[in-house]
matplotlib code that plots the C-alpha trace (Angstrom):
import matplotlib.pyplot as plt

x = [29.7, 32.7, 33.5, 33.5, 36.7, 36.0, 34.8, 35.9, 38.4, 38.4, 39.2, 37.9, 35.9, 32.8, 29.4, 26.1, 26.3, 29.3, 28.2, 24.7, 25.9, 28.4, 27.1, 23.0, 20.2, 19.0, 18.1, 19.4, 18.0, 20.3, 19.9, 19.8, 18.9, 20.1, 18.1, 20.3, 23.9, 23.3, 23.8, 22.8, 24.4, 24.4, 24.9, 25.9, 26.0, 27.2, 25.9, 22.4, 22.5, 23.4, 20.3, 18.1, 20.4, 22.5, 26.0, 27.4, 30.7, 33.4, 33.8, 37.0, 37.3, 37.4, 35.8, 37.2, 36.5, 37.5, 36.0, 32.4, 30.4, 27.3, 25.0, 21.4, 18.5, 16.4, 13.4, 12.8, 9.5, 8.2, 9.4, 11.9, 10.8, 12.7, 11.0, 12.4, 15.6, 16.1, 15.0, 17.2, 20.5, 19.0, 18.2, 21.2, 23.7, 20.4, 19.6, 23.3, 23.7, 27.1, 26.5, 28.7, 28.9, 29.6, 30.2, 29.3, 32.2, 30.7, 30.2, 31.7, 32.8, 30.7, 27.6, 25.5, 26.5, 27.0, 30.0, 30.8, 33.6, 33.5, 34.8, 34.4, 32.2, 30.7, 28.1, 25.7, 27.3, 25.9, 26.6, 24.3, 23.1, 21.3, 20.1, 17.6, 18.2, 15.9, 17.1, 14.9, 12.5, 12.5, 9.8, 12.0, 9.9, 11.8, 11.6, 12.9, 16.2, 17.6, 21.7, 22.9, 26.5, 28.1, 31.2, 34.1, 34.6, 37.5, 39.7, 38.6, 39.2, 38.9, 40.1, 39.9, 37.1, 34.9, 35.7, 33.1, 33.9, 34.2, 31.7, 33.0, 31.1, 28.8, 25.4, 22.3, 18.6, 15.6, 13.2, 9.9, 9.2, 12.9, 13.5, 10.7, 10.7, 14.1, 13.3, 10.2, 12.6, 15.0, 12.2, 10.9, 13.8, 14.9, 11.0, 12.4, 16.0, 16.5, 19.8, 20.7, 22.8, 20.4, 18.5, 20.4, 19.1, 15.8, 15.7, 16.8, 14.6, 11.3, 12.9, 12.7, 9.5, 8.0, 10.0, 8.6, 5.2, 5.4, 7.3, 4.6, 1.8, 3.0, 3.2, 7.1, 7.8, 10.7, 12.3, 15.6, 18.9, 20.8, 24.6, 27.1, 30.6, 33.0, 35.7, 34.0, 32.3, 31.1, 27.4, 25.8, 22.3, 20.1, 16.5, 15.6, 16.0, 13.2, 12.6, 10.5, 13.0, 16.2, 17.0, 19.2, 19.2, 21.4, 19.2, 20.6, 20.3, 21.4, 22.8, 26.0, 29.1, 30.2, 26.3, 27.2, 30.7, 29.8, 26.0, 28.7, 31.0, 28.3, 27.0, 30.0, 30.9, 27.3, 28.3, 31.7, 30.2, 27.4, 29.0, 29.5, 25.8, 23.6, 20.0, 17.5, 17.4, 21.2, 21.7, 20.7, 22.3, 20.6, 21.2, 17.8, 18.5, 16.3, 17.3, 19.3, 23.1, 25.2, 26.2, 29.7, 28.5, 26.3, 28.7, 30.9, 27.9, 27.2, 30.9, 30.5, 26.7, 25.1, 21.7, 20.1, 16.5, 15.8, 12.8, 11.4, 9.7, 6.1, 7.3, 7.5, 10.7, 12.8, 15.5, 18.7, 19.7, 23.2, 24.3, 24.4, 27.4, 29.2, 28.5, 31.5, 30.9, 28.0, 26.7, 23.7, 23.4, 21.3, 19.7, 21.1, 18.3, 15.5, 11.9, 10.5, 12.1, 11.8, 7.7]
y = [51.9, 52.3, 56.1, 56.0, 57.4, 60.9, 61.5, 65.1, 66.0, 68.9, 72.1, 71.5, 74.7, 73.2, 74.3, 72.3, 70.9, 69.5, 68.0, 66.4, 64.1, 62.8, 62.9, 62.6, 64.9, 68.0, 71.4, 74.7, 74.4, 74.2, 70.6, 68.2, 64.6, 61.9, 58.6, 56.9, 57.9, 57.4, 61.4, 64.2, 67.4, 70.6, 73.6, 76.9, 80.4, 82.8, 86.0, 84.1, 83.3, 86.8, 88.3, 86.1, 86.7, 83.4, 82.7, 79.0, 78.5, 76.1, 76.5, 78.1, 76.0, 71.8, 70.5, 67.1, 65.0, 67.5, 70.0, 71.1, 72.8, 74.3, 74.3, 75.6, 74.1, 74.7, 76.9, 80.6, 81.7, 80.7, 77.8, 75.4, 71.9, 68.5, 67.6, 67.8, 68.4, 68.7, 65.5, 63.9, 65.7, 63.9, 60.8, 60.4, 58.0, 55.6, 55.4, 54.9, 58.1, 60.5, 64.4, 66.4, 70.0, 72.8, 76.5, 79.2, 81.1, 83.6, 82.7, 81.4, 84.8, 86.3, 84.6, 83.8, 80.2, 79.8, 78.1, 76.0, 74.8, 71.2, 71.3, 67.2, 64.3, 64.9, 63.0, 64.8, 65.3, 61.8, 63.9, 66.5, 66.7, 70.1, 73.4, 75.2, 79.3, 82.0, 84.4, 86.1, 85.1, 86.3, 88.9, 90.1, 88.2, 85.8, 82.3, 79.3, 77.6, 74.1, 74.7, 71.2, 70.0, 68.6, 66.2, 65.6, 61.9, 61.9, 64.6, 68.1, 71.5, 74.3, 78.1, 81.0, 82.4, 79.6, 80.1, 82.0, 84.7, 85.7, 87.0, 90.8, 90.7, 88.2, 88.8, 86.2, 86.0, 84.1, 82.3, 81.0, 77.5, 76.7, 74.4, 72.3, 72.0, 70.7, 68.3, 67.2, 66.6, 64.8, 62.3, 61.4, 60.3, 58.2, 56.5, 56.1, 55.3, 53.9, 53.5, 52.0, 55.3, 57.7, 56.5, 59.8, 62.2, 60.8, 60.8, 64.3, 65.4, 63.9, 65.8, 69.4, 68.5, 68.0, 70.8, 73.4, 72.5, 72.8, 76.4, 77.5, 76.2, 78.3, 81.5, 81.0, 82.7, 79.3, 80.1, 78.9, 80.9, 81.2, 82.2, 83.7, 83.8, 86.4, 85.3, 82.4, 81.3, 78.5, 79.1, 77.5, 77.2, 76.0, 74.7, 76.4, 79.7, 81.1, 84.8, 85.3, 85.1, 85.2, 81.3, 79.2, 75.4, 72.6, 69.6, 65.7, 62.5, 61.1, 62.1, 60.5, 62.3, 62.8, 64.3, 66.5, 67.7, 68.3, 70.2, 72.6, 73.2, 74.6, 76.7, 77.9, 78.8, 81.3, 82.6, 83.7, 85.0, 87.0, 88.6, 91.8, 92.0, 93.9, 92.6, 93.6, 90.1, 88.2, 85.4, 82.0, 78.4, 75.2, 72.1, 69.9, 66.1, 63.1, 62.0, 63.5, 63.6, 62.1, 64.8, 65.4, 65.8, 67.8, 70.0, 70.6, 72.2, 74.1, 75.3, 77.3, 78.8, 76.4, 74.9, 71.5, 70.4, 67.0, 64.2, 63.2, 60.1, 61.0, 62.2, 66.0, 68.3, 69.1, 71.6, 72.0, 76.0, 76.6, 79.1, 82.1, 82.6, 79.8, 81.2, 83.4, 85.3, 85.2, 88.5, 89.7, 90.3, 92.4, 90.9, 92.4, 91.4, 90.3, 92.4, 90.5, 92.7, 95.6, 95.6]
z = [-0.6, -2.6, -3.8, -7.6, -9.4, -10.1, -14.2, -13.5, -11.9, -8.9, -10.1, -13.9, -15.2, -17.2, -18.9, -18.3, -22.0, -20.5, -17.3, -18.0, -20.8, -18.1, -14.8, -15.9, -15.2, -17.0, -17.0, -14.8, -11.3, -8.1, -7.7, -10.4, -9.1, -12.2, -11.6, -14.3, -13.3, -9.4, -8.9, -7.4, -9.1, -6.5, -8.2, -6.1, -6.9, -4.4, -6.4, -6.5, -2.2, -1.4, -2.9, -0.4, 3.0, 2.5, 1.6, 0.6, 1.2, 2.8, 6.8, 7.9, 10.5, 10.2, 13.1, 14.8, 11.8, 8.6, 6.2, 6.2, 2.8, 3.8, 1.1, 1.0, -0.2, -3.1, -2.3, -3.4, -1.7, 1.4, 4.0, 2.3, 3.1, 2.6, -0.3, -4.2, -4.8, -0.7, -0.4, -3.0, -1.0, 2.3, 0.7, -1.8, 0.5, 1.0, -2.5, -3.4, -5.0, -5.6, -4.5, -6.6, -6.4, -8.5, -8.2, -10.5, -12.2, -15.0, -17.9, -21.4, -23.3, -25.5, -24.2, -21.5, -21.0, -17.3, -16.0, -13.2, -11.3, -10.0, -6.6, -5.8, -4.6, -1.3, 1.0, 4.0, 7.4, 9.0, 12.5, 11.6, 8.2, 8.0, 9.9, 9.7, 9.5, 8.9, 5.9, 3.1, 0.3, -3.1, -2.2, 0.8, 3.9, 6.3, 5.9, 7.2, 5.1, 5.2, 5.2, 4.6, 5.9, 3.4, 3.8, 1.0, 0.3, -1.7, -4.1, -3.8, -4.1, -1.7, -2.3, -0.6, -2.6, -1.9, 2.3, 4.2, 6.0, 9.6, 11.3, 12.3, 15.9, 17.8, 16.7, 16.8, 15.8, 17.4, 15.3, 16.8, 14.4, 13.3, 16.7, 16.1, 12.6, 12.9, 15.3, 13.0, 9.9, 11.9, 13.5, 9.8, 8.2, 11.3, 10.3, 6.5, 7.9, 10.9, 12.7, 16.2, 15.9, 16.2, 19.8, 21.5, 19.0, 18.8, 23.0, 22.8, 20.3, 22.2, 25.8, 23.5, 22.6, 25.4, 27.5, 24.6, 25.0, 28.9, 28.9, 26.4, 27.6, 30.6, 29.0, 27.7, 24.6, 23.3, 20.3, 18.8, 19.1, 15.5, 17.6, 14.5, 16.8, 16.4, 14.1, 13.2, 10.1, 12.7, 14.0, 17.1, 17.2, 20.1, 19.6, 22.6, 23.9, 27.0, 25.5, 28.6, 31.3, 28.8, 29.7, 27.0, 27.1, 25.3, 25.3, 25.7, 25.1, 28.3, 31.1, 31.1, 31.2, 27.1, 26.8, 29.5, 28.4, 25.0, 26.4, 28.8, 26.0, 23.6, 26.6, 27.7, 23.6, 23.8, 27.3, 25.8, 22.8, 24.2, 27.5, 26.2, 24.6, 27.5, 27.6, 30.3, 32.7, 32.8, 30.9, 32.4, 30.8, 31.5, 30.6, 30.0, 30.4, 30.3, 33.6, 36.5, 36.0, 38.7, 41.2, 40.3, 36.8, 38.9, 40.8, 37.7, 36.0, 39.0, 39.0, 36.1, 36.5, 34.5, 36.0, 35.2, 33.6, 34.0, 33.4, 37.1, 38.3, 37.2, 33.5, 34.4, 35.0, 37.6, 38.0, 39.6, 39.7, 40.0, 43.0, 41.8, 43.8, 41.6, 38.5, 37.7, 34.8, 33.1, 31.9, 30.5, 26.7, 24.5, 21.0, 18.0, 15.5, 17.5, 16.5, 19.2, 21.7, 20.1, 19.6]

ax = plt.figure().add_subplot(projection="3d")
ax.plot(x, y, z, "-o")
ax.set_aspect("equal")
plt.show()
């Protein structure tokens, strides 16, 4: 589909009276779907996220492809779920609609007229289009958020003030239904969109699945990891995390050697980030693949500590421990926010 030319430009300060008549839809919420003009208008407010434990804001860091908005969904008590206004955000590129996001800047002077600043046309992250993060509702109890990626796709405008921060110091939290949810989300829209694209994903998603409801129906207490990294506004988060025996696995798709580099990467990223955390058991990494990787894939995990969970034969797992002799230095790690531990 063919980016539209831009009605406002990035950068222009405007008021909803100005906006709607242009750009279609109504009203004050966070996300304004407009039928008629092919839109979805995303409204963000910095001052409004902080009150519930979140924070919108451009990533410091582009990744391999470019800049990344993280947006949060619309939802003020309770779980948010990919319906409403989430699921026009998910839905918009299949249905031909324009996101276009807006910031809140104060107001008109001498009233309350909000105003907004329109940072540019954007579409979600088809790599990864959303996370899900545990912050607070509007009555203070944790919840699960959807944080959408979102993707420029043409002229925009990015300032400082708009930039998340760093994180100060490592620090994570564990939540016991965000994993699966996730995976839940991800598996219906591949039934309302379907993509040759997404076989990996799906593969991986089914191997979590059916890992989780081993390690638990064993006693496990699998939750996900939420990793903020130390000068990073980045976050990694792994969909499964063995509380029980202090265990952290990157699922794949395959076991061929890009699934493999990119599983040892993201393990070797939490290792670094969590060495100097103390926790009462060391810290194990696994990688859990659908079937077993080829041994030098093998012996390079091995190299650096990392141990292997794979799909047998008969449609149970296997495992492959590395030598605890090979693994260098892994350390153990205490959790920052984690009431689990504490009780």
């Amino acid at each position: 589909m063919t980016t539209p030319t831009p009605v406002f430009q990035p950068g222009a300060v405007l008021t909803r009276a100005d906006i709607h008549p242009v750009l279609g839809g109504s009203g004050y919420a966070g996300i304004c779907p407009a039928k008629e003009k092919r839109n979805v208008l995303l409204f963000s407010d910095r001052k409004i996220g902080e009150r519930y434990g979140y924070s919108d804001g451009w990533l410091a860091e582009d990744d391999d492809i470019g800049p990344i908005f993280t947006y949060t969904g619309a939802g003020k008590r309770g779980d948010q779920t990919l319906s409403g206004g989430n699921s026009a955000i998910l839905e918009a590129a299949g249905k031909g609609r324009t996101l276009h996001l807006f910031i809140a800047v104060g107001k008109v002077p001498g009233s309350d007229t909000r105003r907004h600043k329109y940072i540019g046309q954007f579409k979600v992250d088809e790599r990864k289009a959303f996370e899900i993060r545990e912050a607070k509702d509007e009555v203070g109890q944790n919840r699960n958020v959807i944080v959408f990626r979102l993707r420029p796709t043409g002229l925009y405008i990015r300032e400082t003030s708009d930039t998340l921060q760093p994180a100060p110091q490592s620090r994570f939290r564990l939540n016991r239904t965000a994993g699966r949810i996730a995976r839940a989300y991800r598996r219906a829209r591949r039934q309302q969109q379907p993509s040759p694209e997404q076989a990996s994903v799906a593969r991986r998603d089914d191997l979590a699945d059916a890992f989780e409801d081993r390690e638990t129906a064993a006693g496990a207490n699998i939750m996900q990891l939420e990793l903020a990294m130390r000068n990073s506004t980045s976050e990694l988060v792994f969909d499964l995390y063995n509380q029980t025996n202090n265990t952290l696995y990157e699922a794949t798709g395959s076991a061929a050697n890009e699934s493999i580099s990119r599983a040892l990467a993201q393990l070797l990223l939490a290792r670094r980030q969590l060495r100097g955390i103390t926790h009462h058991q060391p810290l194990h990494l696994m990688v859990l693949t659908p079937t077993l990787p080829r041994e030098d894939l093998r012996d390079l995990l091995a190299e650096h500590g990392i141990g292997i969970v794979y799909r047998n034969d008969s449609g149970g797992f296997s495992e492959f421990e590395a030598n605890s002799a090979s693994s260098g230095p892994a350390q153990g790690f205490r959790c920052v926010d984690c009431p689990a531990l504490a009780s």
